[in-house]
C-alpha positions as CSV (number, residue, x, y, z in Angstrom):
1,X,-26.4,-4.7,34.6
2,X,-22.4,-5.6,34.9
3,X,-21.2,-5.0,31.5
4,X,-19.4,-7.9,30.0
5,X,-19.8,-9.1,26.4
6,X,-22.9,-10.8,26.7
7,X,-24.0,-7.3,27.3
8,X,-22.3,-5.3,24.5
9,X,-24.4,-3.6,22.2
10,X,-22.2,-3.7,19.9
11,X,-22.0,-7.6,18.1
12,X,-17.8,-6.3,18.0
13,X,-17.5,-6.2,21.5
14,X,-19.7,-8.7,22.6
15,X,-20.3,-12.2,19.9
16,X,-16.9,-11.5,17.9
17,X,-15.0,-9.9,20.3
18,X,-12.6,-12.5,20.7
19,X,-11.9,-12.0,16.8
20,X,-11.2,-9.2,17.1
21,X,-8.2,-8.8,19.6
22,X,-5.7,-7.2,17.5
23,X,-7.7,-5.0,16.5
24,X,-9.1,-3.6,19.6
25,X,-5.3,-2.2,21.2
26,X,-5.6,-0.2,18.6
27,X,-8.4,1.6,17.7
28,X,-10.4,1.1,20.8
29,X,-10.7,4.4,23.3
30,X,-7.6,3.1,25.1
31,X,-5.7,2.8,21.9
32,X,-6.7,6.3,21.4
33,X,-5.7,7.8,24.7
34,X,-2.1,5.5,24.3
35,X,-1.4,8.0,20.9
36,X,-2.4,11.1,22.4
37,X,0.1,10.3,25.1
38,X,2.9,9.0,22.5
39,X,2.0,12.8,20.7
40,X,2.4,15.3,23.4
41,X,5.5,13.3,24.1
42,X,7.0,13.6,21.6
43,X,6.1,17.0,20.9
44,X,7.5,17.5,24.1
45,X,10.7,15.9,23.6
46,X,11.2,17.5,20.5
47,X,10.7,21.1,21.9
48,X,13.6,20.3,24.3
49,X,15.9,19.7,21.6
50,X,14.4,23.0,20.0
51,X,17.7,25.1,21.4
52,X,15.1,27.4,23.3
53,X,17.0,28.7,26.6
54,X,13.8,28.4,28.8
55,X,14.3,24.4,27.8
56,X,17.4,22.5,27.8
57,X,17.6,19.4,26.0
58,X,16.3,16.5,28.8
59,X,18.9,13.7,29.6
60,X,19.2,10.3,28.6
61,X,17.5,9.3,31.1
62,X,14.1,11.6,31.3
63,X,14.3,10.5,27.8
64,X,13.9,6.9,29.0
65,X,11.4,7.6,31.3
66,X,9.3,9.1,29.0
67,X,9.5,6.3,26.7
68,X,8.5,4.2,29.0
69,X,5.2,5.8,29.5
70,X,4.7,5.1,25.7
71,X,5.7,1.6,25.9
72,X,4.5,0.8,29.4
73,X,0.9,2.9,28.8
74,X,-1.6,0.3,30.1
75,X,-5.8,0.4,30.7
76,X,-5.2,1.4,34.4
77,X,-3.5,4.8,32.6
78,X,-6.0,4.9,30.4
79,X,-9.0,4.7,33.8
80,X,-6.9,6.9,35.4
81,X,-7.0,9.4,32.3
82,X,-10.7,9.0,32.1
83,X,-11.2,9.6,36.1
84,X,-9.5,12.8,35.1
85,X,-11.7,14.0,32.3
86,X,-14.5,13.5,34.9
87,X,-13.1,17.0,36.5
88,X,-11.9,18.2,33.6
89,X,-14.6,17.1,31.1
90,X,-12.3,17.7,28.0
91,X,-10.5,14.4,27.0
92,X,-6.8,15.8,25.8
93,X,-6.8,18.0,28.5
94,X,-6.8,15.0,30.9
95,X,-4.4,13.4,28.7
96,X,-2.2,16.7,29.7
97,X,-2.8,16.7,33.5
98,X,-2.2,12.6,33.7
99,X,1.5,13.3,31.7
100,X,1.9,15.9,34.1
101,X,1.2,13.8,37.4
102,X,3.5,11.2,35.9
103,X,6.4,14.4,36.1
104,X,5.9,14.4,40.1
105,X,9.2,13.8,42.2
106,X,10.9,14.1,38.9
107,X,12.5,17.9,39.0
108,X,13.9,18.3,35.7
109,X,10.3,17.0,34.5
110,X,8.6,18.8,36.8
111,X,10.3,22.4,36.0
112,X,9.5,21.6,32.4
113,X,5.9,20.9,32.7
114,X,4.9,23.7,31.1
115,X,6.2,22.7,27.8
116,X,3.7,19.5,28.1
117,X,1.0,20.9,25.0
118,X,2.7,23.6,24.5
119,X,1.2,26.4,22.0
120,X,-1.1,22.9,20.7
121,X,-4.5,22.9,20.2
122,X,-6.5,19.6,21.1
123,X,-6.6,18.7,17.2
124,X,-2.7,18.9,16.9
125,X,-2.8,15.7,19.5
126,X,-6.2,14.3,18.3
127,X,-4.9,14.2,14.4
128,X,-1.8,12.7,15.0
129,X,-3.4,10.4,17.4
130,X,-5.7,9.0,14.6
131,X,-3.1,8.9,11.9
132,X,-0.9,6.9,14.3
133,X,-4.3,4.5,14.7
134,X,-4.5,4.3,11.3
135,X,-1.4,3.6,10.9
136,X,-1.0,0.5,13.4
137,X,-4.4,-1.1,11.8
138,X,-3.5,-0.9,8.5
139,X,0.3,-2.5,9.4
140,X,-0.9,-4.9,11.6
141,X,-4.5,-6.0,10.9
142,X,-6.1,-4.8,7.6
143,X,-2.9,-5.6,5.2
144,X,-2.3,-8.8,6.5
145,X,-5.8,-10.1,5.8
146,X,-6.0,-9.2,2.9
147,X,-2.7,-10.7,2.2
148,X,-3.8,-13.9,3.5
149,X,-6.1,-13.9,1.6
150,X,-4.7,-13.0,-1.2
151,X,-2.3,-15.9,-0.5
152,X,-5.1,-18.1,0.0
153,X,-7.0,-17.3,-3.2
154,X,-4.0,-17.9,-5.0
155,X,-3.1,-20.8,-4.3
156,X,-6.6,-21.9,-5.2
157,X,-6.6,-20.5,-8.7
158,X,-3.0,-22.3,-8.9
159,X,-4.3,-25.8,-7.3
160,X,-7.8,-25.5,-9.8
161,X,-5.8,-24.1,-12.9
162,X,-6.9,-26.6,-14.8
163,X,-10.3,-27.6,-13.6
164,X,-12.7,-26.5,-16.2
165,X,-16.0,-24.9,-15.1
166,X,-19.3,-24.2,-17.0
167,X,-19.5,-20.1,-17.2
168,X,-22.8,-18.2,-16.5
169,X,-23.7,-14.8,-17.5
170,X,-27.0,-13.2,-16.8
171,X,-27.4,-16.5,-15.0
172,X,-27.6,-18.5,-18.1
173,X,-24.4,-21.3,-19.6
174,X,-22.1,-19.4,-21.7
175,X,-18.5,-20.6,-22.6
176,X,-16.6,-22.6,-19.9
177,X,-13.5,-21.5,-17.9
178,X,-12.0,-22.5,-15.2
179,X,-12.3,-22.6,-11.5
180,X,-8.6,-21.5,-11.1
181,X,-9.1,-18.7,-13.3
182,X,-12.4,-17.7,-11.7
183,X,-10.1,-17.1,-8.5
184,X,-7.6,-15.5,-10.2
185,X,-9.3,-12.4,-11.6
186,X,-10.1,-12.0,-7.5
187,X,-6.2,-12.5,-6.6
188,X,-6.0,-10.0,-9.1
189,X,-8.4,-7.4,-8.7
190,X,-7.5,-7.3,-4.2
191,X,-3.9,-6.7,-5.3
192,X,-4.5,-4.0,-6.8
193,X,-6.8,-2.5,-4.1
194,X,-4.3,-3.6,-1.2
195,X,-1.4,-1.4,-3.2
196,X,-3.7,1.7,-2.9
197,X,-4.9,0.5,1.3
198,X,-0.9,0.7,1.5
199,X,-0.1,4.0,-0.2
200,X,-2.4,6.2,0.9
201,X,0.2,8.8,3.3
202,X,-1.2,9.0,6.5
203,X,-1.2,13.1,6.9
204,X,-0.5,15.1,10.3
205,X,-0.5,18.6,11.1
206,X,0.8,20.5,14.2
207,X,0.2,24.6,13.2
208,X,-2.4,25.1,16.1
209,X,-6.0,26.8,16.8
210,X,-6.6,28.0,12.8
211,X,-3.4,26.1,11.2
212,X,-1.1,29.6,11.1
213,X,1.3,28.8,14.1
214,X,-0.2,31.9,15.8
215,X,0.8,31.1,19.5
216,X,4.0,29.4,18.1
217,X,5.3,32.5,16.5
218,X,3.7,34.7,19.7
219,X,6.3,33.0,21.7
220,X,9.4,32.5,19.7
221,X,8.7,34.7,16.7
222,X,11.9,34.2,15.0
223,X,11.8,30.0,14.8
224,X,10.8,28.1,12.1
225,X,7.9,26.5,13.7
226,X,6.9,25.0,10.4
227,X,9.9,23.1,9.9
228,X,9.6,21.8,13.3
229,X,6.5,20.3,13.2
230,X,7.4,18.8,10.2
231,X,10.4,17.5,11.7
232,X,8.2,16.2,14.5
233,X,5.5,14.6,12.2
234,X,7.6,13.2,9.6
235,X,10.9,11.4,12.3
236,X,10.3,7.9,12.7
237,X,8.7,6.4,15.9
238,X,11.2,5.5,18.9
239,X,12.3,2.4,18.9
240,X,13.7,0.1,21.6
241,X,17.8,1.2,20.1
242,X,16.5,5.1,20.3
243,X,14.4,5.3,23.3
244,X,16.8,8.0,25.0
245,X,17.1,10.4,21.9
246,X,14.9,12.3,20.1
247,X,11.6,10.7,18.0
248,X,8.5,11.8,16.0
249,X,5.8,10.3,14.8
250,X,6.1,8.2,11.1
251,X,4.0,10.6,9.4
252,X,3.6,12.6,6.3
253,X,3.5,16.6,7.4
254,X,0.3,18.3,6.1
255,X,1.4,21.8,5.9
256,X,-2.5,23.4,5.2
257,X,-5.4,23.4,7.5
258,X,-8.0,24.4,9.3
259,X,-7.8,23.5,13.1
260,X,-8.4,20.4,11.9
261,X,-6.7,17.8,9.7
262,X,-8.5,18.2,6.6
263,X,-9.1,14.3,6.5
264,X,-9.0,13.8,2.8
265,X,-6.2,11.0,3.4
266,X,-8.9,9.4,5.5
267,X,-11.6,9.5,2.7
268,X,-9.0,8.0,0.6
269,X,-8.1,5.2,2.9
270,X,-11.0,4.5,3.9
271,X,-12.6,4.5,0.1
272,X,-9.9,1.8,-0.8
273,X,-10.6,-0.4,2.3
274,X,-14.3,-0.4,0.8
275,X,-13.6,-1.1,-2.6
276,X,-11.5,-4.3,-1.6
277,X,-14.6,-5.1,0.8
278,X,-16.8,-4.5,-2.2
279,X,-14.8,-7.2,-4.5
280,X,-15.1,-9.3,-0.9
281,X,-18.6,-9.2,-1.5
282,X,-18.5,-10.1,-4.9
283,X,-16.6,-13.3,-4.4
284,X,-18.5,-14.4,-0.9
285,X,-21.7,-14.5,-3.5
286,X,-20.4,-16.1,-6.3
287,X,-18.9,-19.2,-3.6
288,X,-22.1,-18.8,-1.7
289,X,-23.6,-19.7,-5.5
290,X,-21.0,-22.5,-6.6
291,X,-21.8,-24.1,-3.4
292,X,-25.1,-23.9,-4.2
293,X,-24.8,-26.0,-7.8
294,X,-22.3,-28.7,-5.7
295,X,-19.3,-27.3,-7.5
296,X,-18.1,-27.0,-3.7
297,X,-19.0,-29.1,-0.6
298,X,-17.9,-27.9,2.3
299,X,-16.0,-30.1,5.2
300,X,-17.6,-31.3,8.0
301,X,-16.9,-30.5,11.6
302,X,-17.8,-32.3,14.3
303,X,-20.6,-31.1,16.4
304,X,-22.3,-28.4,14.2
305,X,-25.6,-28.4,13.0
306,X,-26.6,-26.9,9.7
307,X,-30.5,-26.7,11.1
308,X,-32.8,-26.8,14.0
309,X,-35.2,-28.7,11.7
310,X,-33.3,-30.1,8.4
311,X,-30.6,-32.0,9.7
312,X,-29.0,-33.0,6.3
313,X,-27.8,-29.0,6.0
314,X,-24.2,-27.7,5.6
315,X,-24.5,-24.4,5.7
316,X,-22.3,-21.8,3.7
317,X,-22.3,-19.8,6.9
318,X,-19.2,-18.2,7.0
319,X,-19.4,-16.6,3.0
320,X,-22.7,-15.2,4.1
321,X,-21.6,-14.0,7.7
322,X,-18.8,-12.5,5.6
323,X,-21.0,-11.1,3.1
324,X,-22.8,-9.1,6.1
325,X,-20.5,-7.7,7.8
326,X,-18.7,-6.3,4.8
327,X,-21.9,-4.5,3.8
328,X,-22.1,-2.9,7.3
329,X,-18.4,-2.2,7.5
330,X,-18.8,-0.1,3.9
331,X,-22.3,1.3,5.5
332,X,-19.6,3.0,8.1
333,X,-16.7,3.6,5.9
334,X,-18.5,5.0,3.3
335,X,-20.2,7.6,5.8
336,X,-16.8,8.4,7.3
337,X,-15.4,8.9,4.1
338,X,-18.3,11.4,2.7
339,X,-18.4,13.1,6.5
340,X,-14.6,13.7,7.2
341,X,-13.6,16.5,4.8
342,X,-16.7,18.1,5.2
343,X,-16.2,20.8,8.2
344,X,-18.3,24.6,8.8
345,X,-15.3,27.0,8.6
346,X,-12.7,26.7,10.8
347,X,-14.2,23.6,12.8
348,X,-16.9,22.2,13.8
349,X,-17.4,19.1,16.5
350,X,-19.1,16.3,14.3
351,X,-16.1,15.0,13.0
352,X,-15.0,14.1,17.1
353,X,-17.9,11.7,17.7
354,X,-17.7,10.5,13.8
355,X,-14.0,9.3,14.0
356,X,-14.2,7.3,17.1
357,X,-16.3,4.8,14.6
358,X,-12.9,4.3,12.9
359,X,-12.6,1.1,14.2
360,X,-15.8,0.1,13.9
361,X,-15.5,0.1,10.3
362,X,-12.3,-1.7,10.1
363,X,-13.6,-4.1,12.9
364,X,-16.5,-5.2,10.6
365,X,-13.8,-5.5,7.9
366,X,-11.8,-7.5,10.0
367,X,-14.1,-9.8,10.9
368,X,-15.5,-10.6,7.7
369,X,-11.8,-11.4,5.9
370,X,-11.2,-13.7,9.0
371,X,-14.9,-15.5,8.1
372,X,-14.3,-15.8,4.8
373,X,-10.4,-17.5,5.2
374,X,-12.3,-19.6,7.5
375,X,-14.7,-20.5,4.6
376,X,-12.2,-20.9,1.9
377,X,-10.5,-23.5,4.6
378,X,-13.4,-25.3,4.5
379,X,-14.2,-26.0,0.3
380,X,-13.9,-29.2,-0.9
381,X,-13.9,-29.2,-5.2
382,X,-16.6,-31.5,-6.4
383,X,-15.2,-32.5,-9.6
384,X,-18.0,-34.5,-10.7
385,X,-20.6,-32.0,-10.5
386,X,-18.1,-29.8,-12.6
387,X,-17.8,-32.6,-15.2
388,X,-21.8,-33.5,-15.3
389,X,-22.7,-29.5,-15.5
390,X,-20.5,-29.3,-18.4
391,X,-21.5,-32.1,-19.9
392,X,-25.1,-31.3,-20.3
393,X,-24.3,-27.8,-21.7
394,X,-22.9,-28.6,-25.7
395,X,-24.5,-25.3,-27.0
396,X,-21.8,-23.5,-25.6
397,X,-20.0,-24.8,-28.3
398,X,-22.1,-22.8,-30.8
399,X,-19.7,-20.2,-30.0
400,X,-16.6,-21.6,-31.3
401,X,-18.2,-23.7,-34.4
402,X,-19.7,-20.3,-35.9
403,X,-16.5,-18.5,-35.6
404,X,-14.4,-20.6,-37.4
405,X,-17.2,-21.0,-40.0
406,X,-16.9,-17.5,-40.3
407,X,-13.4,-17.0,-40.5
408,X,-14.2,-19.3,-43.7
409,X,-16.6,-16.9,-45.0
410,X,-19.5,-19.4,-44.4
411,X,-22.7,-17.1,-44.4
412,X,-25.2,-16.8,-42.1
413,X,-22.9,-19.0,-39.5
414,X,-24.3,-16.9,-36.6
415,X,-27.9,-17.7,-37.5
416,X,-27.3,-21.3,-38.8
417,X,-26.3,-21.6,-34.8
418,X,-28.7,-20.0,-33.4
419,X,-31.4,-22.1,-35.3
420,X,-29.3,-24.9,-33.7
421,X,-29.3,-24.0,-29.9
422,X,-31.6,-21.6,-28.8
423,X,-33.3,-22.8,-26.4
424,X,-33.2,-26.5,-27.1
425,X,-31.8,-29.0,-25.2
426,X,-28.3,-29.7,-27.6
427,X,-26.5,-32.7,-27.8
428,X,-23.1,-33.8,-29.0
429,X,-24.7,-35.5,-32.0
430,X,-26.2,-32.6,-33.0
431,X,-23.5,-30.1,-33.3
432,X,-21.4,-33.1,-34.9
433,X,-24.2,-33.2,-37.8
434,X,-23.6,-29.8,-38.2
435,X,-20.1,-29.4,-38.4
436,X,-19.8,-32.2,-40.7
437,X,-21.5,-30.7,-43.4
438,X,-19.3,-27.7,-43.2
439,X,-17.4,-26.6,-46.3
440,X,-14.4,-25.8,-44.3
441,X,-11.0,-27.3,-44.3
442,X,-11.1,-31.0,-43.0
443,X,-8.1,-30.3,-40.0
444,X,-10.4,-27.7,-38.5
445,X,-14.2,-30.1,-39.1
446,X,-11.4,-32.3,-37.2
447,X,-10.5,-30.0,-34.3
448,X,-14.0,-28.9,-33.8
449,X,-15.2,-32.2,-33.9
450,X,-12.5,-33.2,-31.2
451,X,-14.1,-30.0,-28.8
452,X,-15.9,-31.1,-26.1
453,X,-17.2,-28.1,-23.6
454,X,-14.4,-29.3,-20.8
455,X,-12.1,-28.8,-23.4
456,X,-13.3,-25.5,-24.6
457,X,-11.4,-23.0,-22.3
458,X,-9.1,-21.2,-24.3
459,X,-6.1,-19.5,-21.7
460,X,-8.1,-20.0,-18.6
461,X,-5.7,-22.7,-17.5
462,X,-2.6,-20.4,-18.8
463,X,-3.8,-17.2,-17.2
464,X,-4.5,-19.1,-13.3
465,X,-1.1,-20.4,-13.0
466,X,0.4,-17.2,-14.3
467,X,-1.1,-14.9,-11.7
């Protein structure tokens, strides 16, 4: 069978995978490989300004060239890497040979190419490698969803500020808001989990086999290899002003470890991703729900078909697609971020195969925040069914009538309610009865006379424009 994504196992790769295109450069195996090769050269590059006799500093324009093969790095470099590990059958070590081959006809490369991995073991390259993944997803894909929507959810709460909205708890009426401040505590609650997706310091370490600089020190035992790699881990990436001087990676140096990166920033990052999704979840439900009671039709578009059978169907597709793949992206996060910082003493292998799921979490992720914008585009506010829902729910304003009889010192004003409401069908003329034989001051028999459940919001108008 010719793979092609029709094919895919994977639903990523094959149904969505056209949603998910800026995602894939970077966290897919060729994104990988691309990091390893950005690593060792700038590890490389680094070690040449290192003032080590055996390696002068490389000119302007090795410095260049190397660059280039950052910049340039495309999938035939990647096949050509992976036609190496065929041989070699260890995945940086083909990374290694391939920079290597790329040194040929090149003498002050080639007399150097020694100093390619030098005193590294495969986890200096591999943990950077992720971090720098990590690093590009978050920037360029998983922040700016989330700020879209965000954006989007916003406006919303701003636009429906005023819009009152029958409340349920336990499923049952209870005392109206409104559908701008529904959305709001959702703008609110994702900001707060995108500022923790964006602080989380992406960690690297470069201290070799055990994390004690021991082949470091064996050949230069008088340099400060720690501050080095720091120097390495924490310099800014190249840039197109700086390709032909020195440049690290954009990280935060992790200066304890095992031989490999203890991966407790990834637990935390990827936590945080889950607990936005988890909020993601809660809101593709409750719209999946409002739609359900007509508080939201959705637009039409031409062409689509709700049901093989029931033609008259408009689906709330998108909220539940979104709903699913959150729940499978937090099925992988969640084991990535309860695997990762688990390793039997100095290393074992299960982390390898366990981190190249990376994306596959934040490709579920990504795909659901693009379904649900997509669904948000589509909600229509039926104001009617707002206004009739609200209008057949007048015990809700058993809450407010008791507790201004009690601020009066009426007794009993709790039970004198409930007598009132539970479970019966209330109407207006009922309450009115009621609060007409109060012995209460006339302005408030007025003001709770006046209170109709639309009008019974309190700061739920206030607090969705404020946010």
């Amino acid at each position: 069978m010719t793979f092609s994504p029709i094919s895919a196992l994977s639903p990523l790769d094959g149904r969505y995978a056209s949603k998910l295109d800026a995602l894939r450069p970077l966290m897919s195996e060729q994104g990988y490989m691309h990091r390893r090769v950005q690593v060792e050269l700038a590890w490389f590059t680094a070690l040449s300004d290192a003032g080590f006799a055996e390696f002068k500093p490389l000119t302007p324009g090795a410095r260049s060239y190397l660059t280039g093969l950052v910049k340039n790095f495309s999938e035939a470099d990647a096949l050509a890497i992976k036609e190496i590990e065929k041989t070699t059958n260890h995945d940086v070590k083909a990374v290694e040979y391939w920079i290597k081959a790329q040194f040929k006809d090149r003498p002050e490369l080639e007399s150097a190419a020694e100093f390619v991995h030098f005193a590294c073991t495969s986890e200096d390259i591999n943990n950077t490698s992720h971090a720098l993944q990590l690093k590009g997803a978050r920037t360029q894909v998983v922040l700016p969803a989330i700020d879209g929507l965000i954006d989007k959810l916003r406006s919303m709460a701003h636009q429906f500020a005023d819009v009152p909205m029958l409340s349920r708890t336990h499923g049952q009426t209870a005392s109206p808001t409104t559908v701008g401040k529904e959305l709001a505590n959702v703008v609110m609650r994702l900001r707060g989990c995108r500022e923790k997706i964006a602080a989380v310091k992406l960690m690297g370490k470069m201290n070799g086999a055990v994390g004690n600089f021991n082949a470091h020190l064996s050949a230069w035992p008088e340099f400060d290899w720690e501050a080095f790699a720091q120097r390495v881990i924490e310099t800014p990436e190249f840039s197109e002003a700086d390709s032909a001087t020195h440049w690290g990676l954009g990280l935060t140096f992790q200066p304890y470890s095992i031989q490999i990166e203890p991966h407790d920033y990834m637990a935390e990052l990827f936590d945080a991703v889950a607990r936005t999704n988890t909020i993601l979840i809660d809101l593709s439900r409750d719209i999946w729900g409002y739609v359900s009671l007509g508080y939201f039709k959705q637009r039409l578009k031409a062409g689509e078909i709700g049901s093989s059978t029931m033609p008259h169907k408009v689906n709330p597709i998108d909220f539940e697609n979104a709903e699913g793949n959150l729940g499978l992206a937090n099925a992988v996060l969640k084991h990535l971020s309860e695997k990762l910082p688990i390793s039997r003493w100095q290393r074992d292998l299960t982390d390898s195969t366990v981190l190249r799921n990376m994306g596959v979490g934040l490709g579920y992720s990504a795909l659901a925040y693009a379904s649900l914008m997509t669904g948000l585009n589509k909600l229509e506010l039926n104001e009617e069914a707002l206004a009739a829902d609200l209008d057949a729910a007048w015990e809700v304003l058993a809450e407010p009538i008791q507790t201004v009889m009690r601020r009066y010192g009426v007794q009993g004003a709790y039970e004198k309610l409930k007598e009132v409401t539970r479970g019966k069908t209330v109407r207006a003329a009922d309450l009115h009865g009621l609060i007409a034989a109060l012995d209460i001051p006339q302005a408030d028999k007025d003001r709770l006379l006046a209170m109709t459940p639309a009008s019974y919001v309190g700061k739920a108008a206030e607090l969705a424009r404020r946010v």
